[in-house]
C-alpha positions as CSV (number, residue, x, y, z in Angstrom):
1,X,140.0,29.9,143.4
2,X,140.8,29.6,139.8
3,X,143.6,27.3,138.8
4,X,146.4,28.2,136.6
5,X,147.7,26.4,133.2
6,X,150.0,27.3,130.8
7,X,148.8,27.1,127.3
8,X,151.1,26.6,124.3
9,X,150.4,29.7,121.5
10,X,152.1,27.5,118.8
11,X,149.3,24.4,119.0
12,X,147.1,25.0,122.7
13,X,148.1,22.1,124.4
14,X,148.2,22.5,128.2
15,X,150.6,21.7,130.8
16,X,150.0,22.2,134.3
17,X,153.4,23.9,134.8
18,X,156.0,26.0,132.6
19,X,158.1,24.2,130.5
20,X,160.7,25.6,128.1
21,X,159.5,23.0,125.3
22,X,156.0,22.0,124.6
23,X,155.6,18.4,124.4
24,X,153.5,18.8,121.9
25,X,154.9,20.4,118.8
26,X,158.0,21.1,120.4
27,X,158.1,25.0,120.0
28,X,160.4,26.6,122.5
29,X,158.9,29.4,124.8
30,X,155.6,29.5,123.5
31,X,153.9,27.7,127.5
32,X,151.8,31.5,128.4
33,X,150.5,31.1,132.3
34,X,146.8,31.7,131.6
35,X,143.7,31.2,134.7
36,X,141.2,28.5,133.9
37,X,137.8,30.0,133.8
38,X,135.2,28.6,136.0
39,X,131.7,28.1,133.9
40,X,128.9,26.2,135.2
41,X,127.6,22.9,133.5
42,X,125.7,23.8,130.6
43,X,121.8,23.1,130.5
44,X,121.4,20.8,127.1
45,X,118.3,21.8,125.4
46,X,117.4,20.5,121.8
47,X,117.0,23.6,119.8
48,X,115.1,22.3,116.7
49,X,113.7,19.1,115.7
50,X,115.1,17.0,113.0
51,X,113.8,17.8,109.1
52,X,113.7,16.6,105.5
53,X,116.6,17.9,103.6
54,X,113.8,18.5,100.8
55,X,111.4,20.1,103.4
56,X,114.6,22.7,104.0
57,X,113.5,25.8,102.0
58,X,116.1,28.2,101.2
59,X,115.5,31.8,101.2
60,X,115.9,34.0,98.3
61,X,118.6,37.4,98.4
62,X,120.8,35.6,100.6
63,X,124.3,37.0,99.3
64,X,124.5,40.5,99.2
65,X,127.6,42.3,96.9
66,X,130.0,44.2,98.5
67,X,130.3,46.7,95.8
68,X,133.9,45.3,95.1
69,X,133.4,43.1,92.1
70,X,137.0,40.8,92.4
71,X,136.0,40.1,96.2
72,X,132.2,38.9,95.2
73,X,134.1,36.9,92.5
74,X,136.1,35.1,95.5
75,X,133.2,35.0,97.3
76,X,131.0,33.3,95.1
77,X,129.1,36.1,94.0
78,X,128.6,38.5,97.1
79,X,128.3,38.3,101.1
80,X,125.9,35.3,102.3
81,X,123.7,36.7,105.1
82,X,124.8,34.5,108.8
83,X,128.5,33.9,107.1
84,X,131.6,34.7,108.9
85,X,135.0,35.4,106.4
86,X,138.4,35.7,107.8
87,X,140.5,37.6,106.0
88,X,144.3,37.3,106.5
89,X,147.9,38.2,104.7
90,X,151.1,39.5,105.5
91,X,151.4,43.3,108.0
92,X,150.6,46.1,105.1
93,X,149.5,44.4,102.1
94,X,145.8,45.8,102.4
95,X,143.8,43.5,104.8
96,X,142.4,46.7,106.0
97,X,142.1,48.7,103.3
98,X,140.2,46.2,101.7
99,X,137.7,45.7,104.5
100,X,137.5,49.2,104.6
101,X,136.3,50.0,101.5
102,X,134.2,46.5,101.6
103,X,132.5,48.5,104.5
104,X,131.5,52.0,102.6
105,X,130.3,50.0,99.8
106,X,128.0,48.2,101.7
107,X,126.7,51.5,103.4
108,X,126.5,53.1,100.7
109,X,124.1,50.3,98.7
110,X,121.8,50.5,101.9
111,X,123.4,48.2,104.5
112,X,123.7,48.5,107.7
113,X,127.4,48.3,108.6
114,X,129.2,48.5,112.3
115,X,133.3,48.4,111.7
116,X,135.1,47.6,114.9
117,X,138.8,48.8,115.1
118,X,140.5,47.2,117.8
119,X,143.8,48.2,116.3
120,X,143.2,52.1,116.2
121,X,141.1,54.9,117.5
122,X,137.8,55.7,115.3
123,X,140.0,58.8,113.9
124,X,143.0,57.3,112.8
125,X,140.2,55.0,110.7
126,X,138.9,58.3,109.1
127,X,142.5,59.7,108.5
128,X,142.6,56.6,106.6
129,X,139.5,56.5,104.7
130,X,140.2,60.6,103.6
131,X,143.4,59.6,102.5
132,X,142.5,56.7,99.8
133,X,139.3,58.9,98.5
134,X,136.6,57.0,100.2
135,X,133.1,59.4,100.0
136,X,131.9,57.7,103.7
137,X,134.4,59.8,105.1
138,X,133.1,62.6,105.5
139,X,129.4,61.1,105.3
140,X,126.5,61.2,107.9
141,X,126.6,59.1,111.0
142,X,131.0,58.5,110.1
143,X,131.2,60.8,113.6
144,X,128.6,58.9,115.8
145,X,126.7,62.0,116.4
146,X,123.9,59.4,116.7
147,X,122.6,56.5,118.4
148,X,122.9,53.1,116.7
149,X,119.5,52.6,116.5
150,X,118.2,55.9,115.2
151,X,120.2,54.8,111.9
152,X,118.2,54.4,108.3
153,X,118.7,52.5,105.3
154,X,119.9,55.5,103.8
155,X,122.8,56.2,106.0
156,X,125.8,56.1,103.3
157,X,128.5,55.6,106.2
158,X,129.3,52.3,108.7
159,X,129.1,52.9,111.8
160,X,133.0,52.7,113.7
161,X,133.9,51.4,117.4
162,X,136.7,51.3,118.8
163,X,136.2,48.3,121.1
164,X,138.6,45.6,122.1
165,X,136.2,43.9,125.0
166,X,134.1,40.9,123.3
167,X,131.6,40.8,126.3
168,X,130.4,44.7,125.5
169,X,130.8,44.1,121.5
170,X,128.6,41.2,121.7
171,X,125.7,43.7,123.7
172,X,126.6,46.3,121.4
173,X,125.7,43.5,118.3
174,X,122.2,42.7,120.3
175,X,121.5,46.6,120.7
176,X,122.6,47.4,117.0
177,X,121.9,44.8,114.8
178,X,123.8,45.3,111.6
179,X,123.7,43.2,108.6
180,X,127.4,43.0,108.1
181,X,130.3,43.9,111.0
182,X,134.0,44.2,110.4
183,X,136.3,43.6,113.4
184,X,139.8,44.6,112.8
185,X,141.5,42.6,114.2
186,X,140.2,39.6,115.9
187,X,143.3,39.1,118.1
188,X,142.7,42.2,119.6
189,X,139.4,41.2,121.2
190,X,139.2,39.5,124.5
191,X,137.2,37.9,126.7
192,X,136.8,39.1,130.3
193,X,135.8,36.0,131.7
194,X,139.4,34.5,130.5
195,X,142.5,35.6,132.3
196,X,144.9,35.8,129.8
197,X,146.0,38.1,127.2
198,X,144.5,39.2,123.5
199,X,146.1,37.5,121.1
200,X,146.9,34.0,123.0
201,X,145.4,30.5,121.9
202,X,142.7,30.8,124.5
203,X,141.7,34.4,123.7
204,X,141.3,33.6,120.0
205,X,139.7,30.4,120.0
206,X,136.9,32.0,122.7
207,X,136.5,35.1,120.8
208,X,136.0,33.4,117.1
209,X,133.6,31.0,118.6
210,X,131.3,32.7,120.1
211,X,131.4,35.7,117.7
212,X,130.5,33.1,114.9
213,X,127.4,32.0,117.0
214,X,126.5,35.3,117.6
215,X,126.5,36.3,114.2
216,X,124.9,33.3,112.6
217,X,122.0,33.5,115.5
218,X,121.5,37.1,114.3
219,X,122.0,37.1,110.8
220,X,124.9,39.1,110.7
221,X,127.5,38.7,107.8
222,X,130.9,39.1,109.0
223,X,134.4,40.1,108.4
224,X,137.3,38.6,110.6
225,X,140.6,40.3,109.5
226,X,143.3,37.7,111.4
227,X,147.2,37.8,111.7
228,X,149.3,35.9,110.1
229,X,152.7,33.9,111.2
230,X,155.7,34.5,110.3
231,X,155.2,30.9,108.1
232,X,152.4,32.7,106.2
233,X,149.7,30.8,108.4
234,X,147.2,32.8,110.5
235,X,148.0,33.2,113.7
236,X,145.9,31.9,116.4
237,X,145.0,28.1,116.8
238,X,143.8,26.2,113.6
239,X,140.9,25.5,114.7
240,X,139.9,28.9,113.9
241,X,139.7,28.3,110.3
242,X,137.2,25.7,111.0
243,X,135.1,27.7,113.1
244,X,134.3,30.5,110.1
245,X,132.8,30.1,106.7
246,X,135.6,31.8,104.4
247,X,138.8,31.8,104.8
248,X,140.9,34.4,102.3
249,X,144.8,35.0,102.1
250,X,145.3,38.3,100.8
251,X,149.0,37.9,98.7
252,X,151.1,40.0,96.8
253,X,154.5,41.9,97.3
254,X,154.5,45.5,99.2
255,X,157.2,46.6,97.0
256,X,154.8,45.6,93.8
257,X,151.1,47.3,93.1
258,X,149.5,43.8,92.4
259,X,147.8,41.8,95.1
260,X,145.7,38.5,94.5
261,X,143.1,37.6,96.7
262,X,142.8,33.7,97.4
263,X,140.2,31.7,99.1
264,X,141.7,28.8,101.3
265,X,138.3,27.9,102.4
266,X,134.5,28.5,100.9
267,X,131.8,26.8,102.2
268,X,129.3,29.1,99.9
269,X,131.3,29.0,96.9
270,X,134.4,27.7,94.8
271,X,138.0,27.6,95.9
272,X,138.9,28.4,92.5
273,X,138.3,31.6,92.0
274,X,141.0,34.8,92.6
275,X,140.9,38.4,93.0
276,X,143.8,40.7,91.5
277,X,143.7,44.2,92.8
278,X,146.0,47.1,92.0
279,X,146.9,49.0,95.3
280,X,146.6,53.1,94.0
281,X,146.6,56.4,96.3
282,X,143.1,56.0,96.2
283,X,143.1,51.9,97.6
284,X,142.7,49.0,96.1
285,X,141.2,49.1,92.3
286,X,140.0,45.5,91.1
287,X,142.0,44.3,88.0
288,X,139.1,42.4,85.5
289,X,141.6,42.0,83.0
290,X,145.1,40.9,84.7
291,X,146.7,40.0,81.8
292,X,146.9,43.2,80.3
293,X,147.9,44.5,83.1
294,X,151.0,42.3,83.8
295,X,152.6,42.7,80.5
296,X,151.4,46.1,79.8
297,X,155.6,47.0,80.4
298,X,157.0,43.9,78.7
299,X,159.9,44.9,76.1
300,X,159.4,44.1,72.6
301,X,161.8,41.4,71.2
302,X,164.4,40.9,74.4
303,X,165.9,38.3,74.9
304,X,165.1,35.8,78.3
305,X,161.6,36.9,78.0
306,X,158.3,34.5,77.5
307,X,154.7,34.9,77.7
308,X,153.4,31.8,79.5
309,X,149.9,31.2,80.0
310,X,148.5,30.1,83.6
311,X,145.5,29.1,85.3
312,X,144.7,31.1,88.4
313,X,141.2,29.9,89.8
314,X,139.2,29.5,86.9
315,X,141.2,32.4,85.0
316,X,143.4,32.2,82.4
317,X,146.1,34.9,83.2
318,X,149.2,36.1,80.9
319,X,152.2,36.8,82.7
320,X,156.0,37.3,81.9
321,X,159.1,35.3,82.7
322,X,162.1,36.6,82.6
323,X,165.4,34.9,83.2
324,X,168.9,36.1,82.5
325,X,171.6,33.5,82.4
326,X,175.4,35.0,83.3
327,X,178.7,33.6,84.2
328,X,179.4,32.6,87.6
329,X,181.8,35.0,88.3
330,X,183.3,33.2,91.5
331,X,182.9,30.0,90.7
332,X,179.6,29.0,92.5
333,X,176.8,28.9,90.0
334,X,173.3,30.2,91.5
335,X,169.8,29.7,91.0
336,X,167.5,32.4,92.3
337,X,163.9,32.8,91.5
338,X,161.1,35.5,92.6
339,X,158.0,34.1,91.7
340,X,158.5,30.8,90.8
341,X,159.3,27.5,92.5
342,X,163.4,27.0,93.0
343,X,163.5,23.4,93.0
344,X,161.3,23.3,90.0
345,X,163.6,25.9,88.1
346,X,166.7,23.5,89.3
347,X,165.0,20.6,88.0
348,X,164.4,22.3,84.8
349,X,168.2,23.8,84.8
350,X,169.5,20.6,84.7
351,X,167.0,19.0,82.1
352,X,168.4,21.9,79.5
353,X,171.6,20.6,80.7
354,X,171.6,17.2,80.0
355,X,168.8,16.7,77.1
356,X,169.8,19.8,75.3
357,X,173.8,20.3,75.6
358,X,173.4,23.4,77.1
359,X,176.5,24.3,79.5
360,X,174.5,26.1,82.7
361,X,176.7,24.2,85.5
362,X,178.9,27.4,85.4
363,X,176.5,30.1,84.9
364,X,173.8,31.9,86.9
365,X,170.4,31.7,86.6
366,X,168.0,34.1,87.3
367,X,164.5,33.6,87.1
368,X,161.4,36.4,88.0
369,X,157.5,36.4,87.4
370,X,157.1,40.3,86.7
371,X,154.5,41.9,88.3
372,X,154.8,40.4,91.4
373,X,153.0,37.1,90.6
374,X,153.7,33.9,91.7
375,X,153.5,30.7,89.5
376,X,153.2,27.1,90.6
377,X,151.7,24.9,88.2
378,X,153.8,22.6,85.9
379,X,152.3,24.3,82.9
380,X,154.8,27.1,83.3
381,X,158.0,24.8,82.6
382,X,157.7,25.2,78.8
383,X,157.6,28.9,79.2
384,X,160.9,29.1,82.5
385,X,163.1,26.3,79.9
386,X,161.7,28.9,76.7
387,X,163.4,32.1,79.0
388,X,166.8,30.4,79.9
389,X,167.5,29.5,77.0
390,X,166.5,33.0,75.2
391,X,168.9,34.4,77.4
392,X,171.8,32.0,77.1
393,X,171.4,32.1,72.8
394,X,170.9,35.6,73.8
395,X,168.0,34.5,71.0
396,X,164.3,36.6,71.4
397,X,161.3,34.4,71.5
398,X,158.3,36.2,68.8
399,X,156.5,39.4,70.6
400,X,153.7,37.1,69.5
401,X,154.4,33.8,71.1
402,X,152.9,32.7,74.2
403,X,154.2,29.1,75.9
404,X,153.2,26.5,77.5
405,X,153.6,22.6,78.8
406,X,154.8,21.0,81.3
407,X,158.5,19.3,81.3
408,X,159.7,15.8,82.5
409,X,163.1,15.0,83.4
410,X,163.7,13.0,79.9
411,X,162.4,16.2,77.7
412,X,159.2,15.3,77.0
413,X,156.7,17.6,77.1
414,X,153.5,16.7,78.6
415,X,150.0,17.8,78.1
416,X,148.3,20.4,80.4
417,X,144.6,21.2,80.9
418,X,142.7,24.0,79.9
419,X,144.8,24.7,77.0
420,X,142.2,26.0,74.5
421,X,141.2,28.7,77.0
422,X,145.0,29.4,77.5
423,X,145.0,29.8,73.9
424,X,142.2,32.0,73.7
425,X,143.2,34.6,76.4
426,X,146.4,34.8,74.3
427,X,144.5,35.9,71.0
428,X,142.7,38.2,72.9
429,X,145.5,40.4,73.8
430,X,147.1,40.0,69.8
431,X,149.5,36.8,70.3
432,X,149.1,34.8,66.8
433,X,151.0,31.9,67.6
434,X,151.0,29.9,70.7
435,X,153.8,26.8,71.3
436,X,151.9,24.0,73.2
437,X,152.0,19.8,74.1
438,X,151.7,17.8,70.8
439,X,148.8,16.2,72.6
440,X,146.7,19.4,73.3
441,X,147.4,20.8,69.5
442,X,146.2,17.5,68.7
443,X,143.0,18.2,70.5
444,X,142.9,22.0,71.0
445,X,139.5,23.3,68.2
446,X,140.2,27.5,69.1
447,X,139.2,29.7,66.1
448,X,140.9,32.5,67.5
449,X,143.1,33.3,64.2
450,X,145.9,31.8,66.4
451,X,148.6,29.3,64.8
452,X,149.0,26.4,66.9
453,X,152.5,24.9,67.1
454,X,152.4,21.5,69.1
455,X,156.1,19.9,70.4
456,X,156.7,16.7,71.6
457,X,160.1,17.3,73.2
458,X,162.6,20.2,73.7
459,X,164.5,20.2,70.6
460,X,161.0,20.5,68.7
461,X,160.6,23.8,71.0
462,X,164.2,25.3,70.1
463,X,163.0,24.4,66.4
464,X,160.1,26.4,66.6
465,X,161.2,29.5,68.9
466,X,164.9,29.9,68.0
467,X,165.5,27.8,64.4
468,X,166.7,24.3,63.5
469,X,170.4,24.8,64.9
470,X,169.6,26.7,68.0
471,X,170.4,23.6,70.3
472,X,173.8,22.6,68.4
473,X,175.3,26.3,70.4
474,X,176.9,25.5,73.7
């Protein structure tokens, strides 16, 4: 007779009865009564003797594009053949949509492609693919009038199953044999020979493990699209994330067409790299050229806008601030921000406050990244102190000027990396004069046509944006 334990969903730990708090990470309610399953001793073979690293050879053609040129750029330059990518973001921001259209690419360049929806029925998949304009919709072999095995290279369409069992997926992967499977979503499968339900710790880690070995034993490249907390982290154990190859967070706003495509983990490639896309009626469209794209609507000469220019990956992108300073109509100042760090814009509040003279204790701030974006790195404080204190001059920064350099809490302004490629991003789109740290002007060699103004401190920034006697109003 099997013997019960209850299993913690937050962290896994197990208890041999229910408590109300696991004593591990202290979640409340999370102890799940699941039936310990009963497996014989394993028989421990070796597998393969030891090598030479240099006697290893490496095969040539082992990635493989998807057809969608902003995820082979996360990738590393397409799909590695054996690799397993998890895919996850927030409920409708495009996980599937982009694993769908991953999938018809990949049929349609010769591949042999099984999608597994374990979330809805093989039809609600083709509703879906009809309505965002995918040609595989409609194509041969998208109604599995066939069997799996009479399929041929030239099939243009994955193959779909609607299959939440891992014991019959993993027979239908020996019968089948594609080179690259998407499984929407892997909490949805489960294991027979567990007794508890899809989803749980148990479920999840079983499931992710021995789909990896399956796939890596048979060549098969992989998609994993995975849950995510309400914390932003995927749901599941962590150890999931070790298990696969990739892991990639799919961000953005739903109310905003811009998402950005992140990779978390890359075992076949950088970490560096991002993918923007534009979500359109007909899916996701990859952005090559972001920056014109986020400030495609920015208003000519308004005042509490800046152009700052940040790395994302190895990309220099463009992107808008915009802040509007107002008084505190009832007495209690705030700071809100969309898209940027709060305590950094609080920090950088009170630097304008005390360096610069400016009054802000009794105003409200508002700070937003337009287009959706989000900004972290320091080298955006130059461009979020440039905003506030367009607005409260009610001053415009130059339609030509792009900003940036990091702040510190005396009003220095400190060097950032990268600059000259900042610098050149912002001559290609027409900016002719960029405000940067005194020590990257110093150093910065762009022949871009672009007049480089280096500053040392704030009041050598409100010299060059607003004029000599822009800090003496407050």
């Amino acid at each position: 007779m099997k013997r019960s334990v209850f299993v913690c969903q937050q962290c896994g730990s197990q208890a041999p009865k229910w408590l109300g708090r696991c004593g591990q990470c202290g979640a409340w309610g999370t102890l799940v009564e699941e039936r310990e399953s009963s497996k014989a001793a394993p028989d421990v073979r070796r597998t393969e003797a030891p090598r030479l690293l240099t006697d290893v050879g490496v095969a040539s053609g082992v990635r493989r594009e998807t057809g969608l040129g902003e995820l082979d750029r996360v990738l590393g330059g397409g799909l590695v053949r054996g690799s397993v990518v998890l895919i996850g973001g927030d409920p409708g921001i495009g996980k599937s949509t982009l694993a769908l259209q991953a999938a018809c690419a990949l049929s349609a360049s010769g591949a042999r492609v099984l999608y597994v929806a374990g979330e809805e029925s093989a039809e609600q998949v083709k509703v879906r693919a009809m309505r965002i304009g995918l040609g595989a919709a409609g194509a041969p072999g998208a109604d599995g009038g066939r069997a799996p095995h009479g399929e041929t290279a030239a099939d243009p369409s994955p193959w779909i199953v609607a299959e939440t069992t891992l014991e019959a997926l993993l027979a239908l992967l020996h019968e089948m044999t594609p080179e690259v499977i998407v499984i929407d979503s892997v909490q949805t499968l489960a294991s027979a020979e567990l007794g508890s339900a899809a989803g749980s710790v148990g479920q999840v880690r079983e499931v992710a493990a021995r789909l990896v070995t399956a796939c890596k034993a048979a060549g098969t490249a992989a998609f994993l699209i995975g849950h995510v907390t309400k914390e932003g982290f995927l749901a599941g154990p962590r150890v999931l994330e070790h298990m696969v190859d990739t892991v990639l967070y799919f961000e953005g706003d739903r109310d905003h067409a811009f998402r950005i495509l992140r990779a978390a983990k890359n075992r076949f490639g950088s970490t560096n790299e991002i993918g923007v896309f534009e979500m359109r009626e007909g899916g996701l469209i990859g952005v090559p050229n972001a920056s014109e794209i986020f400030l495609a609507e920015r208003p000519a000469m308004a005042a509490g806008s800046a152009v700052i220019a940040t790395i994302e990956g190895s990309r220099p992108i463009l992107v808008e601030v915009q802040a509007l300073v107002s008084a505190a109509p009832y007495g209690t100042p705030r700071r809100t921000t969309l898209g940027l760090d709060a305590n950094r814009a609080a920090l950088l509040a009170a630097v304008l406050e005390k360096r610069m003279g400016m009054r802000l204790g009794d105003r409200d701030i508002f700070l937003n990244v337009a287009g959706g974006v989000r900004v972290e790195e320091p080298a955006a404080d130059l461009g979020v102190v440039a905003a506030i204190a367009s607005s409260y001059l009610d001053r415009p920064l130059g339609s030509d000027v792009v900003v940036m350099g990091e702040v510190g809490l005396t009003g220095e302004v400190r060097a950032i990396g990268r600059a000259d490629a900042r610098v050149r991003e912002g001559a290609r789109l027409g900016f002719r004069r960029a405000i940067v740290p005194a020590a990257n002007a110093r150093q910065s060699s762009p022949d871009d046509g672009v007049e480089i103004v280096g500053v040392r401190a704030l009041d050598e920034l409100f010299a060059a944006a607003f004029g000599s006697d822009a800090s003496a109003r407050g």
